[in-house]
N, C-alpha and C positions, 0 to 999 in steps of 0.2 A: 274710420271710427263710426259706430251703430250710434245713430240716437232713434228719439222718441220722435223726433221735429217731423213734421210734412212738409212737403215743398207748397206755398203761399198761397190761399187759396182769396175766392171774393167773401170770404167770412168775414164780420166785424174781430178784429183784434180779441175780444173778451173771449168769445169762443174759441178760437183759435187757441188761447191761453188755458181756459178751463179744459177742453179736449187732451191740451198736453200733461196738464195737471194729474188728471183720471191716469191718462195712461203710465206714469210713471209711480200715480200712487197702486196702478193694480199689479205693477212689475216687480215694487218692493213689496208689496203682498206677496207675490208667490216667493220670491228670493226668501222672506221670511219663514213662510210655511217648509219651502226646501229647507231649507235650515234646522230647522226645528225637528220634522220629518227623520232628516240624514240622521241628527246630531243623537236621536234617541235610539235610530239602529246601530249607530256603533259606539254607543254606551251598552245597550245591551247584549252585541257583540265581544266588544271588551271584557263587563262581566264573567262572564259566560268562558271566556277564553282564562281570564286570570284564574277562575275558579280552580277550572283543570292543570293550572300551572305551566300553560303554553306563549307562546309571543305570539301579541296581538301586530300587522302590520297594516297600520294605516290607510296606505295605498293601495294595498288589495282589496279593502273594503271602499272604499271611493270606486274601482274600478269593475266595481259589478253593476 
């Protein structure tokens, strides 16, 4: 299983804490931005596809 942790360093505990903080606050930053990103190409995929009165499929749009 991935995490964020580092193996123990001679850093005071706070640091140690704060460092991990950042990095998982900048991880669900980007998860976010992907999200948001993806979410608005295949809305406007979708669109675009129902217009023409075709099947939009999910999975081939994830797999480009």
């Amino acid at each position: 299983m991935r995490t964020i942790d580092h193996k123990i360093s001679t850093r005071s505990k706070f640091w140690n804490n704060l460092r991990r903080d950042l990095a998982l606050l900048l991880r669900i930053a980007a998860m976010l931005l992907s999200f948001f990103a993806r979410g608005s190409r295949i809305r406007r995929r979708y669109q675009s596809m129902a217009s023409k009165g075709e099947v939009f499929l999910v999975d081939e749009e994830f797999n480009r």
